[in-house]
ZAVEX-313247 format. One record per residue (C-alpha): residue in three letters; x, y, z. Coordinates in steps of 0.1 Angstrom, whole numbers. Example, Ala and Ser with C-alpha at 12.3 -4.5 7.8 and 13.67 -1.06 7.14 Angstrom:
% residues 2
+------+-------+-------+-------+
| type |    xx |    yy |    zz |
+------+-------+-------+-------+
|  ALA |   123 |   -45 |    78 |
|  SER |   137 |   -11 |    71 |
+------+-------+-------+-------+
This chain:
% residues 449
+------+-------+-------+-------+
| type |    xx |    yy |    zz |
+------+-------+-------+-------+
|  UNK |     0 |     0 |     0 |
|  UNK |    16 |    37 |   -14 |
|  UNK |    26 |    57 |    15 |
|  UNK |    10 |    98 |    21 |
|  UNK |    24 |   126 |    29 |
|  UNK |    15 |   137 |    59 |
|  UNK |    11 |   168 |    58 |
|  UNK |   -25 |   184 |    65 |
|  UNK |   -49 |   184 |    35 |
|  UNK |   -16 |   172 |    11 |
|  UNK |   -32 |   148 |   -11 |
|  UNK |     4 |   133 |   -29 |
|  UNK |    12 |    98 |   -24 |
|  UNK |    42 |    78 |   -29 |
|  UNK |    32 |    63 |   -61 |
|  UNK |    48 |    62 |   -96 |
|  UNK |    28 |    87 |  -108 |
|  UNK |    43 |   111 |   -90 |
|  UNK |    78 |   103 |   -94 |
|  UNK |    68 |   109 |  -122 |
|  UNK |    60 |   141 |  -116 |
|  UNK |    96 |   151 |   -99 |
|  UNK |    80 |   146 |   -63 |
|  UNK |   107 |   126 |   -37 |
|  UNK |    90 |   116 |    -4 |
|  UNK |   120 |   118 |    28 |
|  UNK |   113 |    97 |    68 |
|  UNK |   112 |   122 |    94 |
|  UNK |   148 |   124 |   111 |
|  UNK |   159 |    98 |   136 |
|  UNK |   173 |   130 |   159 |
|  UNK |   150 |   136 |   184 |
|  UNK |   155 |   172 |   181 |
|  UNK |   152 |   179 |   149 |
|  UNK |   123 |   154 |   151 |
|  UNK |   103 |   174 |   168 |
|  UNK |   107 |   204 |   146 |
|  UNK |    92 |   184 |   121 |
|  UNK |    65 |   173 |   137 |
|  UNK |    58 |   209 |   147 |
|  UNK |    61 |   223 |   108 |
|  UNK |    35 |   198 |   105 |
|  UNK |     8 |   216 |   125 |
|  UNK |   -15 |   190 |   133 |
|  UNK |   -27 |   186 |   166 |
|  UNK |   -11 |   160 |   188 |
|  UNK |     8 |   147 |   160 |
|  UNK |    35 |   123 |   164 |
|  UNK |    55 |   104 |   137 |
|  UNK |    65 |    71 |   130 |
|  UNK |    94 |    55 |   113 |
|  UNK |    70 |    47 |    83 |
|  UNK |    58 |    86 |    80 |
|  UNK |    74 |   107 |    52 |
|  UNK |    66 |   140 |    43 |
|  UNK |    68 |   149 |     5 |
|  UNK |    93 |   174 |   -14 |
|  UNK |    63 |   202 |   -20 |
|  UNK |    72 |   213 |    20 |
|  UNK |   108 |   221 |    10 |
|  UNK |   127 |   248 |    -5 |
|  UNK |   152 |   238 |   -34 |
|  UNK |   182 |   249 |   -16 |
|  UNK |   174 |   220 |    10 |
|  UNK |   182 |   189 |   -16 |
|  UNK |   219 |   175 |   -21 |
|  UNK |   212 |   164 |   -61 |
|  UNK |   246 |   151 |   -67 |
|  UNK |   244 |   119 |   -62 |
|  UNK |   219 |    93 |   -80 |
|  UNK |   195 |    98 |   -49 |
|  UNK |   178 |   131 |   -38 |
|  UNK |   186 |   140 |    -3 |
|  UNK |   175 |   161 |    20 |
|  UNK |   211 |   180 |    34 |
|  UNK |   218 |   175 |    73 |
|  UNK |   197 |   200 |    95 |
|  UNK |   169 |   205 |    71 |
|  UNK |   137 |   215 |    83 |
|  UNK |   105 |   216 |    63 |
|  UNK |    87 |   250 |    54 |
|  UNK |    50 |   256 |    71 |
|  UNK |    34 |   222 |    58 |
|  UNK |    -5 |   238 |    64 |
|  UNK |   -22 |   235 |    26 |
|  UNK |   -61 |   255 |    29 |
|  UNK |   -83 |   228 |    21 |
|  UNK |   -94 |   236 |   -16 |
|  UNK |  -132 |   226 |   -12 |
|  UNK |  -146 |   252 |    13 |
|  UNK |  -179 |   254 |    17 |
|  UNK |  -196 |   284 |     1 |
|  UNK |  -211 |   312 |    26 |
|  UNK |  -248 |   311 |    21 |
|  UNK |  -259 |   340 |    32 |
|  UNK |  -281 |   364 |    12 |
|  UNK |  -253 |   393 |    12 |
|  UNK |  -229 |   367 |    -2 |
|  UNK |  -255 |   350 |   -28 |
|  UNK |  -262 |   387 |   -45 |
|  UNK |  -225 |   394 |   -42 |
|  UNK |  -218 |   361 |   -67 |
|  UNK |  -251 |   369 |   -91 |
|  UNK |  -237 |   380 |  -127 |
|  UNK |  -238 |   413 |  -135 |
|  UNK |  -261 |   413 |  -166 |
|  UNK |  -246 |   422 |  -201 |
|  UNK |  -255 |   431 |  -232 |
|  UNK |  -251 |   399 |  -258 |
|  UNK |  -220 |   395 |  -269 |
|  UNK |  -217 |   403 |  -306 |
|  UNK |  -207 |   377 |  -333 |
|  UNK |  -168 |   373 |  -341 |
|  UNK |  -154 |   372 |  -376 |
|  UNK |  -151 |   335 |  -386 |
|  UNK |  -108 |   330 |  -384 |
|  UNK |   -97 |   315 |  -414 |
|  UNK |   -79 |   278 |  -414 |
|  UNK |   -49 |   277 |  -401 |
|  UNK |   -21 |   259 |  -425 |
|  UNK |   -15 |   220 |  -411 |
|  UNK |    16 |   216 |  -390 |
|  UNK |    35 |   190 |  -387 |
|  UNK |    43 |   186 |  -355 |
|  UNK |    37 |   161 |  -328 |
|  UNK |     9 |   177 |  -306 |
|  UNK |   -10 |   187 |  -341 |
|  UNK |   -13 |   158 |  -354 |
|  UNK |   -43 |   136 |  -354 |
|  UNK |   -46 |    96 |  -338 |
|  UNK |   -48 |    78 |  -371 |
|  UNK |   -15 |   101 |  -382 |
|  UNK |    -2 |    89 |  -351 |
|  UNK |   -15 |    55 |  -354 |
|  UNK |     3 |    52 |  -392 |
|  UNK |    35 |    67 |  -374 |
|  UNK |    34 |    36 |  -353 |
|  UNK |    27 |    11 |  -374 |
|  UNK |    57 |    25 |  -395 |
|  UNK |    80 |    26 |  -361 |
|  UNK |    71 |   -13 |  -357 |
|  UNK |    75 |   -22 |  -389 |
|  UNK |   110 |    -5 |  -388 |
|  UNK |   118 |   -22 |  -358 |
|  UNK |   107 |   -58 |  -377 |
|  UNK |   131 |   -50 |  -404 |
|  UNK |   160 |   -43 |  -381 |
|  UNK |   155 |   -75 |  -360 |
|  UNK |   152 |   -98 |  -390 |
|  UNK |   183 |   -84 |  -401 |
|  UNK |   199 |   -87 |  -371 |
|  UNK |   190 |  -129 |  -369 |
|  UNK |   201 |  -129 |  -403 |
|  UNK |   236 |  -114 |  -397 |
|  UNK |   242 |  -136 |  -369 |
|  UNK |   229 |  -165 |  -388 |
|  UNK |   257 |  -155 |  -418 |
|  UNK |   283 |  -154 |  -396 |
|  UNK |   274 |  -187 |  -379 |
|  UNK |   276 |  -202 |  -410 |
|  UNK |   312 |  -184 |  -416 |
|  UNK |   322 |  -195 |  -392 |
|  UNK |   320 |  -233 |  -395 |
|  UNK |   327 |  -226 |  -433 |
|  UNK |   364 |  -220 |  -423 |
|  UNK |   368 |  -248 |  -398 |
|  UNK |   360 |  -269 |  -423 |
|  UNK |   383 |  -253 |  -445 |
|  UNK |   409 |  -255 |  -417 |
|  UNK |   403 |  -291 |  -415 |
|  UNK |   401 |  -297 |  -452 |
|  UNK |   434 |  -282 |  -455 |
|  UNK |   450 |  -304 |  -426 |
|  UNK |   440 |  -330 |  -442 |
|  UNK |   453 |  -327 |  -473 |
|  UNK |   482 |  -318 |  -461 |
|  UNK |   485 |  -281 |  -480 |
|  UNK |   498 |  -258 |  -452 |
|  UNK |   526 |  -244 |  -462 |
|  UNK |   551 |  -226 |  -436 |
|  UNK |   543 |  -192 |  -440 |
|  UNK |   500 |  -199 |  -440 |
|  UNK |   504 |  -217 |  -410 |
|  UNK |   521 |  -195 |  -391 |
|  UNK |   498 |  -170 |  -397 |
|  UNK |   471 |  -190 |  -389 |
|  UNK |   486 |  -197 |  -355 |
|  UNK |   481 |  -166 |  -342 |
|  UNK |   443 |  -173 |  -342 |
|  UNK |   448 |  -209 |  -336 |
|  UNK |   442 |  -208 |  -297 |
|  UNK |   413 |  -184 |  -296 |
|  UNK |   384 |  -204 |  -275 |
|  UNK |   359 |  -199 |  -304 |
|  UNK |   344 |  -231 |  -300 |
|  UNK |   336 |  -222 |  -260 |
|  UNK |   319 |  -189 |  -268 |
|  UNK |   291 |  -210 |  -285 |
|  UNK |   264 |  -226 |  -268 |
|  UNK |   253 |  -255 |  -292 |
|  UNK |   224 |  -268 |  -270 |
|  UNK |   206 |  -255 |  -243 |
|  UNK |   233 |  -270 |  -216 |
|  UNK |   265 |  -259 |  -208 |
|  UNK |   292 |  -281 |  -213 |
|  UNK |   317 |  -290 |  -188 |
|  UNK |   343 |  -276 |  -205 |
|  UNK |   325 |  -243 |  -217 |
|  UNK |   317 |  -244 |  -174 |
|  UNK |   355 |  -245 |  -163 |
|  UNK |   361 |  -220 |  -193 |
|  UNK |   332 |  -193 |  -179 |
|  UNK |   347 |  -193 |  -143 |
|  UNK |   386 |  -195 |  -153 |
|  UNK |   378 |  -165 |  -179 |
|  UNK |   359 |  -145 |  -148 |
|  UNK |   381 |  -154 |  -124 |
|  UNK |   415 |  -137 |  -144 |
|  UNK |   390 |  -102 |  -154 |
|  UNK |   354 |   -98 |  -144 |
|  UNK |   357 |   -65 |  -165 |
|  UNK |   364 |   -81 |  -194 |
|  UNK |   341 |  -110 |  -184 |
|  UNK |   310 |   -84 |  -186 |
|  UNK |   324 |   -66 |  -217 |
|  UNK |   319 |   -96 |  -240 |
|  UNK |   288 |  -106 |  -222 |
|  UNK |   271 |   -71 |  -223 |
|  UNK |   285 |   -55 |  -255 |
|  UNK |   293 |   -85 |  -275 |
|  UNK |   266 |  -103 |  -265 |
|  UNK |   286 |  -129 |  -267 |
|  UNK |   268 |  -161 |  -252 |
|  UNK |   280 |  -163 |  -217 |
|  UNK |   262 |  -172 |  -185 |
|  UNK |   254 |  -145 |  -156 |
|  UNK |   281 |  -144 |  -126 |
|  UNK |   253 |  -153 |  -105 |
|  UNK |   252 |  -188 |  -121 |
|  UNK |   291 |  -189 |  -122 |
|  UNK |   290 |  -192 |   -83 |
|  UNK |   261 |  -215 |   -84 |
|  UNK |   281 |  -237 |  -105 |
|  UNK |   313 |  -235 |   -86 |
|  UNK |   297 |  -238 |   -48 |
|  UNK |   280 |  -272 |   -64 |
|  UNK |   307 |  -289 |   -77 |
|  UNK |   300 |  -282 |  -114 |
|  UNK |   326 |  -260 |  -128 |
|  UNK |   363 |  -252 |  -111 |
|  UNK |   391 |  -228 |  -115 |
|  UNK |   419 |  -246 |  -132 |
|  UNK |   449 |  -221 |  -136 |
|  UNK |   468 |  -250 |  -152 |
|  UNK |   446 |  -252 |  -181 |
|  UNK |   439 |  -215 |  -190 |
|  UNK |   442 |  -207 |  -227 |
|  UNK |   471 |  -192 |  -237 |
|  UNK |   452 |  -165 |  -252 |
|  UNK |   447 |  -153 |  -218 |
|  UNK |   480 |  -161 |  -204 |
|  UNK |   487 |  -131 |  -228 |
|  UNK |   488 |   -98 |  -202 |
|  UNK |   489 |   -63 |  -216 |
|  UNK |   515 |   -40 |  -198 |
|  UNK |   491 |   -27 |  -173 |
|  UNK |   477 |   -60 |  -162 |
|  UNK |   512 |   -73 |  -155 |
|  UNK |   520 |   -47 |  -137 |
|  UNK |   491 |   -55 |  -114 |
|  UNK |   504 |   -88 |  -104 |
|  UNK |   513 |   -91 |   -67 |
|  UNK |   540 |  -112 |   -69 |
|  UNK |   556 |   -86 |   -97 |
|  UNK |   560 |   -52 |   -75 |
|  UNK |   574 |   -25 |  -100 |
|  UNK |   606 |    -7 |   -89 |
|  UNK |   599 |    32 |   -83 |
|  UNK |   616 |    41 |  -117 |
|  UNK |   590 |    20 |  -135 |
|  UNK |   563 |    37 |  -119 |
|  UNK |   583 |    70 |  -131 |
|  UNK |   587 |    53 |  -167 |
|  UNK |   550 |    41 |  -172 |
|  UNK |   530 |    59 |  -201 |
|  UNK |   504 |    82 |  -192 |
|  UNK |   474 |    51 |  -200 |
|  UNK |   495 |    27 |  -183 |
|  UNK |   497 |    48 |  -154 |
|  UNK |   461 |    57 |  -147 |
|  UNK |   456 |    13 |  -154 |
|  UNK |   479 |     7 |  -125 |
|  UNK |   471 |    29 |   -99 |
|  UNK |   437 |    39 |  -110 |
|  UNK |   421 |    16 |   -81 |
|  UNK |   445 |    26 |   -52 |
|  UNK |   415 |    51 |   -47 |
|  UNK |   384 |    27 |   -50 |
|  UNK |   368 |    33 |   -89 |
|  UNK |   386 |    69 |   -87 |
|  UNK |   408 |    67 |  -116 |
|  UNK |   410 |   104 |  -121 |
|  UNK |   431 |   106 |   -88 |
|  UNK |   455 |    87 |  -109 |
|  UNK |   455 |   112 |  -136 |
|  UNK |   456 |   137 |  -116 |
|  UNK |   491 |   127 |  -100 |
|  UNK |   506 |   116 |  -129 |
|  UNK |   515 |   146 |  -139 |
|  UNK |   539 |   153 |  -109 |
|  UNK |   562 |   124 |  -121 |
|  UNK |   590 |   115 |  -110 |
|  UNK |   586 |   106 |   -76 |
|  UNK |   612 |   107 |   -50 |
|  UNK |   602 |    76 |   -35 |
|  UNK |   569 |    59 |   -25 |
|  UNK |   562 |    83 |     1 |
|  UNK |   561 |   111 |   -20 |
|  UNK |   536 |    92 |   -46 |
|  UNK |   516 |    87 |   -15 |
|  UNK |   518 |   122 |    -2 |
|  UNK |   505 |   136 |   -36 |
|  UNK |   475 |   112 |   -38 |
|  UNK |   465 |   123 |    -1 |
|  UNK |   471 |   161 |    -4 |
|  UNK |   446 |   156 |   -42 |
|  UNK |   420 |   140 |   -19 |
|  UNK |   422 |   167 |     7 |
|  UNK |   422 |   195 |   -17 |
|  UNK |   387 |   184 |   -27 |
|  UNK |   356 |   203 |   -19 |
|  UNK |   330 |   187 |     7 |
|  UNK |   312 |   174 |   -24 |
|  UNK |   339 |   158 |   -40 |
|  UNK |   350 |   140 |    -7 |
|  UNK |   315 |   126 |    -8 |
|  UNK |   319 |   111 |   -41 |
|  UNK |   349 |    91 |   -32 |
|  UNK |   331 |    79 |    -3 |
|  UNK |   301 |    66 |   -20 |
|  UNK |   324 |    48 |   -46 |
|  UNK |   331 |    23 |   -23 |
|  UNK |   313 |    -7 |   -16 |
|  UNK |   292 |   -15 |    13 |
|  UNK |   305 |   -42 |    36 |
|  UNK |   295 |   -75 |    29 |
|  UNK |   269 |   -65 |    -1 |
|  UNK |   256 |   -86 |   -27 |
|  UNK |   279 |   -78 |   -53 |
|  UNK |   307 |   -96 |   -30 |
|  UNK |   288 |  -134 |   -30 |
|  UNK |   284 |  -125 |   -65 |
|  UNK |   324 |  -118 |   -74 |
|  UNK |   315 |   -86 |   -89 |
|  UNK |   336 |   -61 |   -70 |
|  UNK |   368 |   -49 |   -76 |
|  UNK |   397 |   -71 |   -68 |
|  UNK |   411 |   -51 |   -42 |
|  UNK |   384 |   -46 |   -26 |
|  UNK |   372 |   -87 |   -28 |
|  UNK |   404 |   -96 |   -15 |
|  UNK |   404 |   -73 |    15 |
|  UNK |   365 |   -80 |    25 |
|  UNK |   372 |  -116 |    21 |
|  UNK |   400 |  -114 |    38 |
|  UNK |   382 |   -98 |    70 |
|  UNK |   361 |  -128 |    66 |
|  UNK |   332 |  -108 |    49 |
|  UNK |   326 |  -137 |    25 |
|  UNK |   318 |  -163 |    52 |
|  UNK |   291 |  -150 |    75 |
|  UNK |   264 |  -164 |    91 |
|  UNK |   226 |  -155 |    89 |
|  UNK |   222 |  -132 |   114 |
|  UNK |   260 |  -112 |   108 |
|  UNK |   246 |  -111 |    74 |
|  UNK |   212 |   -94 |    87 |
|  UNK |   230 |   -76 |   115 |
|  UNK |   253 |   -59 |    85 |
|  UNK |   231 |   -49 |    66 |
|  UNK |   208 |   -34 |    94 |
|  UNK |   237 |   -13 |    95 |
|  UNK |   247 |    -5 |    60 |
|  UNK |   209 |     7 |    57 |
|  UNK |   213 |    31 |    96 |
|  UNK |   248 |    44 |    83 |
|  UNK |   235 |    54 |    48 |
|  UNK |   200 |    75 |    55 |
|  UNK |   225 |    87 |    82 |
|  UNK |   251 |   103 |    61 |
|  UNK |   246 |    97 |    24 |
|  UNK |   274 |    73 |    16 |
|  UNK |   288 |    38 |    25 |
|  UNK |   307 |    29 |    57 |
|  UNK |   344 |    30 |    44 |
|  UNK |   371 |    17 |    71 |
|  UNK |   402 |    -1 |    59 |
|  UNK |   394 |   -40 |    66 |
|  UNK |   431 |   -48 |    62 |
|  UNK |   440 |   -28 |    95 |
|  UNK |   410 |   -43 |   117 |
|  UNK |   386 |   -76 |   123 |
|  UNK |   354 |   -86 |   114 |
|  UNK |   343 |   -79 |   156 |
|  UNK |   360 |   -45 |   159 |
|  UNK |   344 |   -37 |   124 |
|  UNK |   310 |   -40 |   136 |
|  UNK |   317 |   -22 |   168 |
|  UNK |   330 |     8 |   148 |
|  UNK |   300 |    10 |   128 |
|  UNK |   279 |    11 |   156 |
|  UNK |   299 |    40 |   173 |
|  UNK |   306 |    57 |   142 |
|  UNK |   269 |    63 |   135 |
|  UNK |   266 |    83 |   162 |
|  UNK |   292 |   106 |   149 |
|  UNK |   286 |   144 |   133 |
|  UNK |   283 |   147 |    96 |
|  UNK |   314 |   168 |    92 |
|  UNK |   335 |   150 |   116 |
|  UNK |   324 |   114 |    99 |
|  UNK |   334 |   123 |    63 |
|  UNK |   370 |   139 |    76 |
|  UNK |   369 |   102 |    97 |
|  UNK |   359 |    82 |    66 |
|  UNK |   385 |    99 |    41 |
|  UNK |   410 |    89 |    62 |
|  UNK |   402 |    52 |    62 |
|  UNK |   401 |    61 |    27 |
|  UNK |   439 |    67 |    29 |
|  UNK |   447 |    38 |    50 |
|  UNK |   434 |    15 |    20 |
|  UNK |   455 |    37 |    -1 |
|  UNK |   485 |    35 |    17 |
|  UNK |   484 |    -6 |    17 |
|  UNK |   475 |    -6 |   -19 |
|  UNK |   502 |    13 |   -33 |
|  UNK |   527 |    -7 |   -13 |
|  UNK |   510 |   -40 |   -26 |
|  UNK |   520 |   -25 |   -63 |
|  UNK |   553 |   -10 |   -55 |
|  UNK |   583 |   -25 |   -43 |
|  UNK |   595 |    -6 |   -14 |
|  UNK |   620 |   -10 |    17 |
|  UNK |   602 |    11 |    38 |
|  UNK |   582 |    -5 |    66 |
|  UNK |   562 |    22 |    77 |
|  UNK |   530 |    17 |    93 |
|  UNK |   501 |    45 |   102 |
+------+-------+-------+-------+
């Protein structure tokens, strides 16, 4: 059932058609203080909210909404304008004063216009008439036919390519015709998994299975790219861990096709048992760079970029030290969005394997990945209090803590101010930082915070 607004003679509900309509609804604070000013700018007698009663956007100014983010919020401290809407049916005063007061004053007969002449048709939108718009229709969907059948007839052409050269391939092998120079060139395609990306029934097969998980496990990115925008026929994550927690499929990192043993630069770089030396860090192209170190800041690349520019580095530190002083030169807004780029703790997207790998490896490694029923409800209780409290995730650096004190912190933490939690969070932020870079970068320094 669609929540009201409850304010007094406020008829907007919290429907669809009104989100339409560019109306948020917001839950009265949880501070008791600024609770209660609420419930006075409501003006109803003996009045007292609930956690389910919301008031809608109408009772606000504009300045009052943060709109940066994907959600509208209402910014800390806000308290709604006089909520009291006159009701619009009133009932009419029937006295006799009144009644002769709303008589029409008589007039003479209005005279007869000039007939306008026709206006010229328009083509537009609004102008034109339902069986226009019913042919425009008909047109759009028979557009949209043609481009689909051509569509299943492209795919079906290059199916049938497809198997036209393998059987040339094998017709050649056969015969024995290969000459040096062919096959060579040939062999530069010869280990591409083309025969995996095909589904030729409507079961996997085991080895398509072990293929799926080994090629996710090595780059989820990539993983999705060829799924999403290639539409290459590859099954969802979700049934990637189904498979793997059953038995089905496994990660064999002894069989994985050479054609993804074959690392670009960047990816090589990102290896943890391959730390660069500072003068490779000095030495990386510009792309290379922003690759590398574009995660030490989670999903903030443009810190990266930023820094890149103030090559060479002295030593690690200094890389550091340029990374924090970019983050703290940021305005209150910007802080915010590097906060709310990082995950929440133990969220779906980590039982799905869709995170980043930094930040998989440090949730699993605070035991994030493993937790029962109730930790599971108790976290994301939480997540859910810490959120509507301040707009973005809880950040803390996992690496530097356990999963017990992790919950106690984000208990405390939520008590916290706004101001003086973002300033708190951005320097967990920097803790995560710190270990990253040194996880990247060979270093002799020991240095802890």
């Amino acid at each position: 059932m669609p929540h009201s607004c409850s304010s007094l003679n406020c008829t907007n509900r919290f429907t669809a058609e009104t989100r339409t309509r560019g109306i948020t609804f917001h839950r009265f604070p949880k501070d008791r203080v600024l609770r209660r000013r609420w419930e006075k700018a409501v003006r109803r007698g003996g009045f007292n909210s609930n956690t389910s009663t919301m008031l809608c956007s109408e009772h606000f100014r504009p300045e009052d909404f943060d709109r940066t983010g994907q959600t509208v919020r209402l910014r800390v401290g806000t308290v709604p304008v006089c909520c009291y809407k006159p009701p619009d049916n009133t009932a009419p005063r029937m006295s006799q004063t009144s009644q002769k007061a709303r008589e029409p004053l008589p007039v003479e007969p209005p005279q007869p216009a000039p007939t306008p002449a026709p206006l010229p048709t328009v083509d537009h939108a609004y102008a034109s008439t339902p069986n226009e718009l019913r042919v425009k229709l008909t047109e759009a969907l028979a557009r949209v036919e043609s481009l689909e059948r051509e569509k299943r007839n492209a795919r079906d052409r290059e199916r049938r390519v497809r198997n036209t050269v393998s059987c040339l391939l094998e017709d050649l092998e056969v015969k024995k015709i290969l000459n040096d120079e062919l096959k060579e060139r040939l062999d530069i395609y010869s280990d591409l998994p083309v025969h995996l990306l095909s589904k030729q029934s409507h079961q996997y097969t085991k080895e398509q299975k072990d293929f799926a998980v080994t090629l996710h496990f090595h780059g989820p990115k990539a993983y999705s790219y060829l799924r999403e925008c290639l539409h290459i026929n590859l099954p969802h994550p979700h049934t990637l861990q189904k498979w793997v927690s059953s038995g089905q499929a496994k990660l064999d990192l002894n069989k994985t096709p050479d054609s993804l043993r074959q690392e670009d630069a960047a990816a090589k770089y990102l290896a943890a048992n391959d730390n660069m030396e500072l003068s490779q860090v000095n030495a990386l192209p510009y792309e290379e760079f922003v690759n590398v170190f574009g995660n030490v800041v989670e999903k903030c690349p443009i810190v990266a970029a930023a820094v890149s520019s103030q090559r060479p580095f002295a030593d690690l530190d200094a890389l550091e030290a340029a990374i924090c002083d970019f983050v703290d030169a940021l305005s209150d807004s910007g802080k915010e969005g590097i906060l709310r780029c990082h995950p929440d703790l133990a969220c779906h997207d980590l039982q799905a394997g869709t995170l980043t790998g930094e930040s998989m490896s440090e949730q699993a490694g605070a035991g994030f990945d493993v937790l029962g029923v109730e930790e599971a409800y108790t976290m994301s209780c939480l997540n859910e209090e810490y959120k509507e409290r301040f707009g973005f995730p809880f950040v803390i650096c996992t690496r530097m803590s356990d999963k017990a004190r992790i919950f106690q912190e984000m208990r405390n933490r939520v008590a916290n101010g706004f101001t003086e939690e973002r300033e708190h969070a951005i320097e967990e932020v920097k803790k995560i930082c710190h270990l990253r870079l040194r996880d990247l970068v060979r270093t002799d320094d020991a240095a802890q915070f």
